[in-house]
C-alpha positions, 0 to 999 in steps of 0.5 A: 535489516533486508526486506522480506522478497516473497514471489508469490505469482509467476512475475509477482513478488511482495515485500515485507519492509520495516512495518509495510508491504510494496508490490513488484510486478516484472514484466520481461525488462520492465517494473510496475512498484506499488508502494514504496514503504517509508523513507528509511526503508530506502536500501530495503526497496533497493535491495528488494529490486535487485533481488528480483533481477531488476533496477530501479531504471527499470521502473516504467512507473509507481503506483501508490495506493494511498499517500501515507508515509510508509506508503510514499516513502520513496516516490518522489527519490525514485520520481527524482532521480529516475523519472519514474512517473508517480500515480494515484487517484485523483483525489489523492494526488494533493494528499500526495503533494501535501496539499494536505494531510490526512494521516494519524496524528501525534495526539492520536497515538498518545490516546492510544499508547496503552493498547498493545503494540502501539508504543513499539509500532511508533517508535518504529515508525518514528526511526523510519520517517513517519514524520518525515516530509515526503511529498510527491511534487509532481503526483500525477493521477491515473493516465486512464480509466481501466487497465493500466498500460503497465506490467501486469495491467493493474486496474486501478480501484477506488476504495476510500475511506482509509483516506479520500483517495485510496485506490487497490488495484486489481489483477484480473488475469492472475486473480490478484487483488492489492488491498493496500490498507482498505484490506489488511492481514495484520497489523503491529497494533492489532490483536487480529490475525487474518483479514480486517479493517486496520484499528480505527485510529487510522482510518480517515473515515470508518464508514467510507472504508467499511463500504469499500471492503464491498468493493473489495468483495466484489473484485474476482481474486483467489490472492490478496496482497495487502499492505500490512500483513502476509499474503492471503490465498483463497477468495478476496470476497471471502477476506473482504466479508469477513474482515467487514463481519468482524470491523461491525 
């Protein structure tokens, strides 16, 4: 299975891997990837590069928007055999490392195995290494405050609640937002088309990530890439409000 490799900005690519999105954002011979799907979508992210015009040599650095394995699949490979540096908010570099883990548990998807499309997403997520151990050894947190100094200048966006330390990143010279899981627009176990708050199993804390999706709202934008689902065009305050109208 090849990854789906959308270009949707001039340098700005999203790739729709096994259940989730990654980010290319090239910048003549240099690469900013956020996100990196789970373990086995490995070749897929490769590939996904090579589609580009691009290596993974060429990676200046990975940011991930939350350290849930179809997120962190490959970070610590890429960190490994490349050097490539791996950032997140501070609050989530020790979910990175394991430290802890703030992630949908077995039981969790047993109580809901009736609702359709679980079961399937599971035995997906299981072939791919959603239980896989991949921690980050050497997770670091955003070098700055602010723009990031990286292809296109991603601005780093605390949004919780999904997990303690989510963050999106914002593009503002281009009007894009990277919503990772705080702002979806489908999901394989949701009914929903459009932008919503992931199904309640998982998320970390509902409250702390409805509040984010105003944080979201505020961020000027006109393209949401999210970390499951398509693109969407038009106002990210739009997506954002009326994701929260239809979580409440």
């Amino acid at each position: 299975m090849r990854a789906e490799v959308r270009q949707v900005a001039d340098g700005i690519h999203l790739v729709h891997g096994s259940d989730t999105n990654w980010v290319i954002i090239t910048e003549g011979h240099e690469v900013t990837l956020v996100d990196t799907g789970y373990l086995g979508d490995r070749e897929q992210l490769l590939a996904s590069l090579e589609a580009v015009g691009s290596a993974p040599e060429a990676i200046a650095a990975v940011l991930i928007t939350h350290a849930h394995n179809d997120h962190l699949g490959s970070a610590e490979f890429l960190r490994r055999a490349y050097g490539t540096p791996v950032y997140l908010h501070e609050a989530e570099v020790p979910h990175a490392r394991r430290e802890f883990l703030q992630q949908i548990t077995v039981g969790q998807i047993v109580r809901n195995s009736r609702r359709p499309g679980v079961l399937p997403w599971a035995l997906r997520a299981l072939r791919s290494g959603g239980t896989a151990d991949v921690p980050v050894a050497a997770a670091q947190p955003f070098p700055t405050a602010g723009p990031l100094d990286l292809p296109g200048r991603p601005v780093p966006v605390h949004t919780p609640g999904h997990t303690d330390g989510h963050a999106a990143f914002h593009l503002p010279d281009v009007g894009v937002v990277i919503s990772g899981d705080a702002l979806a627009t489908g999901h394989a176990t949701s009914p929903v088309h459009g932008p919503q708050l992931l199904p309640d199993m998982f998320q970390h804390d509902r409250v702390r990530a409805l509040a984010s999706l105003d944080v979201l709202a505020a961020l000027d934008g006109d393209l949401l890439l999210p970390g499951h689902g398509p693109a969407l065009r038009g106002p990210v305050r739009e997506a954002a409000l009326q994701a929260r109208e239809r979580a409440l």
